[in-house]
C-alpha positions in Angstrom: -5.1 -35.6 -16.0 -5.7 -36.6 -19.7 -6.3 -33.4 -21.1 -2.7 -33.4 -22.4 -1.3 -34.9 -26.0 -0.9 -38.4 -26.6 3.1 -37.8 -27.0 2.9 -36.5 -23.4 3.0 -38.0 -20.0 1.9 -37.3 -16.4 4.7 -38.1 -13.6 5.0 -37.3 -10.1 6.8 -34.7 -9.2 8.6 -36.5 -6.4 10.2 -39.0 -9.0 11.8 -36.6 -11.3 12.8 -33.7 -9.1 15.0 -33.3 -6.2 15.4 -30.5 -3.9 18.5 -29.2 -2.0 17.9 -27.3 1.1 19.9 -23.7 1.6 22.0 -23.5 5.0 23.0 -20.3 6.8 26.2 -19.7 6.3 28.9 -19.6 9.0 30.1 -16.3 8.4 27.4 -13.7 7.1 28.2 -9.7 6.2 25.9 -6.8 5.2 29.3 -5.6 3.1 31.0 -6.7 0.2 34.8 -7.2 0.9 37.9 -9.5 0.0 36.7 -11.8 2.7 32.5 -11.9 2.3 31.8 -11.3 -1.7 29.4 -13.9 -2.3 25.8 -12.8 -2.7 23.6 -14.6 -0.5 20.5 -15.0 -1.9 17.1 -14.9 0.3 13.8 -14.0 -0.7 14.7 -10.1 -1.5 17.0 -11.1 -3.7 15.5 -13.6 -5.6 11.8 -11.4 -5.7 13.3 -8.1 -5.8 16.6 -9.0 -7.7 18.4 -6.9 -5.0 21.5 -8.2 -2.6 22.1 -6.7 1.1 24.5 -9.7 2.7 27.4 -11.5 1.4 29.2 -14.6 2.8 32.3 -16.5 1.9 30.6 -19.7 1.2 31.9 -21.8 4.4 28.9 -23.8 4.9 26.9 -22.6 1.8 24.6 -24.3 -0.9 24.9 -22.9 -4.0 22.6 -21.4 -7.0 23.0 -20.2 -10.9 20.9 -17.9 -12.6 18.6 -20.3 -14.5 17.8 -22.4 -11.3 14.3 -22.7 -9.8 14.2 -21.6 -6.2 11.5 -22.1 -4.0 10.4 -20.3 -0.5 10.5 -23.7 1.8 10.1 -21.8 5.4 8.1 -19.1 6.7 4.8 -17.3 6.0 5.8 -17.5 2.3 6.6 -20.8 1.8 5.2 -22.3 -1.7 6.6 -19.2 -3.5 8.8 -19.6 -6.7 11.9 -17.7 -8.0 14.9 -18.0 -10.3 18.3 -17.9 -8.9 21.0 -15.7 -8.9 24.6 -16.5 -8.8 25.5 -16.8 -5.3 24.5 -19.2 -2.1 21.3 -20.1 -1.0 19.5 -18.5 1.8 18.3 -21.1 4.7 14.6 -20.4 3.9 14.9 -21.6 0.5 15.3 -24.7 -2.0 16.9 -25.1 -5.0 14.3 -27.6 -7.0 15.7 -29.7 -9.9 14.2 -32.0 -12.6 16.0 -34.5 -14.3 13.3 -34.7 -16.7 12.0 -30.6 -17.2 14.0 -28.1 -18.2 14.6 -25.5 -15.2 12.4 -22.8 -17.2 9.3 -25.3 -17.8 9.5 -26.4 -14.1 9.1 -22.8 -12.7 6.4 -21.7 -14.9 4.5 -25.3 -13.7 5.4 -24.6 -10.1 4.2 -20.8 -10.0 0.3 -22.5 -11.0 0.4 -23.7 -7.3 1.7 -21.2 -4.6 -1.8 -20.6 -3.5 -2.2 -24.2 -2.7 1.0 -25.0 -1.3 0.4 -21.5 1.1 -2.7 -22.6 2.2 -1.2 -26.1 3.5 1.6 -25.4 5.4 3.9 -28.2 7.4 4.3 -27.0 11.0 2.7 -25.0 13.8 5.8 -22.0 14.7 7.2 -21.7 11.6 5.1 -22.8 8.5 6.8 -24.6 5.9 5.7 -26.7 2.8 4.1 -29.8 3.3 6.2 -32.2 1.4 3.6 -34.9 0.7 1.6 -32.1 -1.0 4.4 -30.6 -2.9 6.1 -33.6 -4.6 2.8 -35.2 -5.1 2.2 -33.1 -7.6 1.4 -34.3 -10.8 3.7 -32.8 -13.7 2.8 -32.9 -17.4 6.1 -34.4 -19.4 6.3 -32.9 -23.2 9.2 -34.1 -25.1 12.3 -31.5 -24.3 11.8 -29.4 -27.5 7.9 -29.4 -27.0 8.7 -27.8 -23.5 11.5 -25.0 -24.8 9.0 -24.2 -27.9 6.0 -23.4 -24.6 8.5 -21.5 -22.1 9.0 -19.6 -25.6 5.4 -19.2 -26.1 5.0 -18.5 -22.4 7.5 -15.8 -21.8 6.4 -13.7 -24.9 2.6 -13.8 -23.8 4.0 -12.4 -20.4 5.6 -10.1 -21.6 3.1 -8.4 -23.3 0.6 -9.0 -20.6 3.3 -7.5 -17.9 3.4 -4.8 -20.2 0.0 -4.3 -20.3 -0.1 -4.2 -16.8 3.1 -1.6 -16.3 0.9 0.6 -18.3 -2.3 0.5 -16.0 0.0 1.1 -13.3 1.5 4.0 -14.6 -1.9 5.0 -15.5 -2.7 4.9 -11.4 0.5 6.9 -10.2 -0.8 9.8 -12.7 -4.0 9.6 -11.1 -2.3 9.8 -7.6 -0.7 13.1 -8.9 -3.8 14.4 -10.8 -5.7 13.9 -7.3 -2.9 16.1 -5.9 -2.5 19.1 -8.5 -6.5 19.0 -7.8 -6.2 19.9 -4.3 -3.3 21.8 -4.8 -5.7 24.6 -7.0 -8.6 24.0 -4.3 -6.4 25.1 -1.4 -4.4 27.9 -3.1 -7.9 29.2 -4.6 -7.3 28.2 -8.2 -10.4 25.7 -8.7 -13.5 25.9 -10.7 -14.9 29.2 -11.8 -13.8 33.0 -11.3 -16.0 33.2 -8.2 -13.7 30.7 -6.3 -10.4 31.9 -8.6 -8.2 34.4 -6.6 -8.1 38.2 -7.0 -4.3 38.2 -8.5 -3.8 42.1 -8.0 -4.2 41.3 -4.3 -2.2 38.1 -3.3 0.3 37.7 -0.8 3.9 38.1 -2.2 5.3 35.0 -3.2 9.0 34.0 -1.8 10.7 34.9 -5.3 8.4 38.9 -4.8 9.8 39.3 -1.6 13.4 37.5 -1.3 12.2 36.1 2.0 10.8 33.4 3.6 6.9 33.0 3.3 4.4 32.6 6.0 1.4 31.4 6.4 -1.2 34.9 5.7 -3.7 35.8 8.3 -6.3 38.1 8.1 -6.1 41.6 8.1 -3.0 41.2 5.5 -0.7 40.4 8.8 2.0 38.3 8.5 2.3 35.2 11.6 5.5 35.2 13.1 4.7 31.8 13.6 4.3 28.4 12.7 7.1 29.1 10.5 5.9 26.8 7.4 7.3 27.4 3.7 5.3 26.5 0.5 5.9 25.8 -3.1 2.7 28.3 -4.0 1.7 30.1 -1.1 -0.4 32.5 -1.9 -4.0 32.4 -1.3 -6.8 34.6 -2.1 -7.6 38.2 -0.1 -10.4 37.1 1.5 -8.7 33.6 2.8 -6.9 33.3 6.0 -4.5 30.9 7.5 -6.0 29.5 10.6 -4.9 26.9 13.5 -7.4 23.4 13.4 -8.0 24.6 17.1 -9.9 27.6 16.0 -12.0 26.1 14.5 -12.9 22.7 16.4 -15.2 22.4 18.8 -13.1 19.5 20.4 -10.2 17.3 19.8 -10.2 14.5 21.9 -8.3 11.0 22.4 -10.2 7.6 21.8 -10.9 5.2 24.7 -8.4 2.5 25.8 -10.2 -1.2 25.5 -9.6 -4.6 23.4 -11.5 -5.1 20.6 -14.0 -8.2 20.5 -15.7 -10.0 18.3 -18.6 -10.6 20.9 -21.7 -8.1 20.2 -21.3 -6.7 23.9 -21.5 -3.4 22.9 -21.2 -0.3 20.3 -18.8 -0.9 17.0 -14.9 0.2 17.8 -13.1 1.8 15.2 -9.7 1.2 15.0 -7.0 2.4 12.4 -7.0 -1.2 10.6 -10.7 -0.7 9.7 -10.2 2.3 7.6 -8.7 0.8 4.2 -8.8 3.1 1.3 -10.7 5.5 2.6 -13.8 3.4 3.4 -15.0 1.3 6.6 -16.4 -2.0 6.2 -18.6 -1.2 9.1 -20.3 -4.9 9.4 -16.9 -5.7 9.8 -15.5 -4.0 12.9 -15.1 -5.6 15.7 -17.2 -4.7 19.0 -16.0 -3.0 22.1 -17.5 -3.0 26.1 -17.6 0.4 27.5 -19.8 1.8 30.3 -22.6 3.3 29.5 -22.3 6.4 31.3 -18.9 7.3 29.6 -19.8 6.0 26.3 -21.3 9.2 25.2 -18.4 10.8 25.3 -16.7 9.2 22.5 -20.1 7.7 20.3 -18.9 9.1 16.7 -20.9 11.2 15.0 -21.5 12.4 11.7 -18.6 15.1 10.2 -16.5 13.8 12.9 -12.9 13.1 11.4 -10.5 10.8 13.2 -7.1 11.1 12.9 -4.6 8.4 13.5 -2.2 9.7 16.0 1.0 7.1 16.4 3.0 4.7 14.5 3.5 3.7 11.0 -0.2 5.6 10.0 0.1 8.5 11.2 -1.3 11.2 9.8 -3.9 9.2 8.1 -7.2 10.4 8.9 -11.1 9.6 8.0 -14.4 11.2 7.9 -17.2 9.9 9.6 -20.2 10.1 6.7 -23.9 8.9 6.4 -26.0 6.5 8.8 -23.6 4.5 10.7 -23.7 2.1 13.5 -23.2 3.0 17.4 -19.8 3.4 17.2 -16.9 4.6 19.8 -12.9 4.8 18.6 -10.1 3.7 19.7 -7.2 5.6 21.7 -4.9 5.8 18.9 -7.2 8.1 17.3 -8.0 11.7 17.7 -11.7 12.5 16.8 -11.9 16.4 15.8 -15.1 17.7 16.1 -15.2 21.0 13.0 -17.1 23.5 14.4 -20.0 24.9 11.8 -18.0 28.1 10.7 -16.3 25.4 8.3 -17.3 22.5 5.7 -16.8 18.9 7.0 -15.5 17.9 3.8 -13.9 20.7 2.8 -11.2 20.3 6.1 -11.3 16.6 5.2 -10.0 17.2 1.5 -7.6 19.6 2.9 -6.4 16.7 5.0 -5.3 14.6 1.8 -3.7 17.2 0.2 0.5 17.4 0.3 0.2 20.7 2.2 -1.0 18.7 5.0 1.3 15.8 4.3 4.4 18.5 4.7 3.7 19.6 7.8 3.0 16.5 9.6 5.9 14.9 8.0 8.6 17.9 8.2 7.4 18.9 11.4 5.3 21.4 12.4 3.1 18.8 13.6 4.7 15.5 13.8 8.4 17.1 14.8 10.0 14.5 12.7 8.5 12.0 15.9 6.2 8.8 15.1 3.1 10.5 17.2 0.9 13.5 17.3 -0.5 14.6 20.2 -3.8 16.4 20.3 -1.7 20.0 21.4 0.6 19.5 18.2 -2.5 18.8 16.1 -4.4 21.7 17.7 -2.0 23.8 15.6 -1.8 22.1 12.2 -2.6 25.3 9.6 -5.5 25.3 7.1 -6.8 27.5 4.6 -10.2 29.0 5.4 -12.1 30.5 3.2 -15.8 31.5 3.0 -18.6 28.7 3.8 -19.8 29.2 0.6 -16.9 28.9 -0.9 -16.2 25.9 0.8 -19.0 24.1 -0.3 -18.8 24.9 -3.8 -14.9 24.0 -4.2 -15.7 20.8 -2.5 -18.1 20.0 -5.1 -15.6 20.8 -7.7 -12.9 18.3 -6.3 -16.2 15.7 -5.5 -17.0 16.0 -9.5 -13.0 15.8 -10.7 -12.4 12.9 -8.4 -15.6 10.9 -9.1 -14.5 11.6 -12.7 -11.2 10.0 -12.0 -12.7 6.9 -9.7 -14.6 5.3 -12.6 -11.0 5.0 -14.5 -9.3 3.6 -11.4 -11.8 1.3 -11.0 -11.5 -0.4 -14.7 -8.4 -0.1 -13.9 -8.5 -2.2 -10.9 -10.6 -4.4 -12.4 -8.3 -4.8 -15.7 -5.7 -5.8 -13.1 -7.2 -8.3 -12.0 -8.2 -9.9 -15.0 -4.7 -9.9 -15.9 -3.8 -12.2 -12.9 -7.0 -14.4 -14.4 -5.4 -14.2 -17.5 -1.9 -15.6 -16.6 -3.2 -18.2 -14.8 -5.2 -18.9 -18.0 -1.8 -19.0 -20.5 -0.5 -21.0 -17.7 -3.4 -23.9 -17.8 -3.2 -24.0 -21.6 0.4 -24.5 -21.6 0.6 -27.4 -19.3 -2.6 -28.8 -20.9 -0.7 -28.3 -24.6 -2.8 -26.3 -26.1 -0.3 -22.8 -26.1 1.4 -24.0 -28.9 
């Protein structure tokens, strides 16, 4: 508390500030007409800057543009916002200083929503603990000391936020760069000539032939079905188009149990353990099965799981390397590949947008939240040589690793950039930003 300026103070929050509590308001409408036409202003609208109800202001609180808002109820509570014209939503506080200018109290207040989160009033619904939040001790600069530091303060943001806007960018073009990679590996454009395409010999594309384009089979036969359309769908001679039921040993539903955290018996994968394409196997929760069914769903190596209802669907993972006894759960579908076809290779295929379109347009996922393991079954790949297989997975292996090392200084600029606001942010209120 003395690292400030002589010509500075420290006060309590609680003496110099006030709060005033938003109310829900009598009438509430998701339109904007004669009647309803002010905004009401929740957390979307103060985080997001974006308005989706409107009241007449019976029974409101109201807000301006430069006023410090503050999340006072809910899972959120502790986080800080400016207003926006309009009335206050009943989760929220409008915080005032009679001491601080609005713009110095919100850049003081955002140094603590970590805190404040983590100590929460209530056992239902959290909400700040008020001895914690206006016990806060506030640094007091003389008025034009605190306008010259919000000054200081919002031109160091934004240059850091537009630092940050650029790495971001920079990860959306890797996104696509992953995709136009597996877009060549599954039309047979990746690598060298010996996994390039024989041009005099492809399928006719849909602008060749003025129709529709199906899937190719072998023997230069056209499927009458599953009727699926794609931007580039021609593939090599010697590929085919083939169902994920020829060539699977076995898809099969996961068993129905609760998780535990008690070691009573093999690891049970569930959907929530697969975060970014890795499992954090030590931490996966246990499951009790018999032990004279459990062999039936014990994972394997090359097995993929698929995730087969709900808001994940479609998402799927590959079992690699040593892992522990493990069983999965019965919102997955473990496919076991059968050896005609390279593990990875079906995997890759699985994270490409050809997949994506048909479990999302139908063909697999008929526009419902669930797959069943008969709709899977006839999800269409491209098949192509084992050889071939394994060396266009190695050319997608060594384009993506390339690409991983950038994400990851990426990642790890981002985060530096949070340490690095928090850092302006320190100086400031310790007056030595300006």
């Amino acid at each position: 508390m003395n690292n400030i300026p002589p010509n500075w103070s420290w006060v309590r929050l609680g003496d110099v500030a006030q709060s005033e509590k938003g109310k829900k308001p009598k009438n509430l409408s998701k339109q904007k007409d004669g009647k309803n036409s002010i905004p009401y202003i929740n957390i979307k609208a103060f985080e997001k800057r974006g308005i989706d109800n409107f009241t007449d202001g019976e029974n409101c609180r109201f807000c301006e543009p430069d006023d410090v808002l503050v999340v006072w109820d809910g899972a959120r509570c502790g986080l800080v916002g400016r207003g926006i014209k309009g009335a206050i939503g009943s989760t929220l506080a409008k915080i005032k200083s009679t001491s601080h200018t609005d713009s110095f109290l919100f850049y003081f207040l955002q140094q603590f929503y970590k805190l404040i989160n983590s100590s929460p009033k209530g056992v239902g619904i959290p909400h700040i603990e008020p001895n914690l939040f206006w016990g806060l001790d506030i640094p007091l600069p003389p008025l034009p000391e605190q306008k010259k530091i919000v000054k200081k303060i919002e031109k160091l943001f934004t240059e850091l936020d537009s630092g940050v806007a650029s790495l971001k960018k920079t990860k959306e073009q890797i996104k696509l760069y992953r995709q136009s990679v597996l877009a060549a590996a599954f039309s047979g454009r990746l690598g060298t000539n010996s996994i390039g395409r024989d041009k005099s010999r492809l399928v006719p594309t849909d602008e060749q032939t003025g129709n529709e384009h199906l899937p190719y089979k072998q023997g230069a036969k056209i499927a009458a079905e599953p009727k699926i359309t794609y931007k580039d769908n021609g593939l090599p001679r010697s590929w085919k188009w083939v169902k994920l039921g020829e060539v699977s040993n076995k898809i099969q539903y996961g068993f129905t149990e609760s998780a535990t955290t008690e070691p009573i018996g093999p690891k049970f994968l569930r959907i929530t353990d697969i975060q970014n394409g890795n499992v954090l196997w030590n931490e996966v929760p246990f499951c009790k099965i018999p032990d004279d069914i459990k062999y039936k769903y014990l994972l394997n190596e090359g097995d993929i799981v698929f995730a087969r209802t709900g808001a994940t669907v479609g998402k799927s993972f590959l079992i690699t390397g040593q892992i522990p006894e493990s069983i999965y759960a019965s919102y997955l579908i473990r496919i076991q590949l059968s050896d005609e076809v390279n593990k990875k290779f079906v995997y890759f295929f699985f994270q490409s947008n050809k997949y994506w379109h048909q479990i999302s347009e139908g063909q697999v996922g008929i526009g419902q939240p669930n797959v069943n393991g008969t709709k899977l079954s006839k999800l269409i790949i491209p098949i192509c040589s084992l050889s071939q297989q394994t060396q266009i997975v190695e050319e997608i292996e060594k384009r993506f690793s390339e690409v991983d090392k950038i994400e990851k200084v990426i990642d790890e600029s981002l985060k530096k950039s949070e340490t690095l606001r928090q850092s302006i942010l320190k100086k400031a209120f310790e007056g030595r930003l300006v």
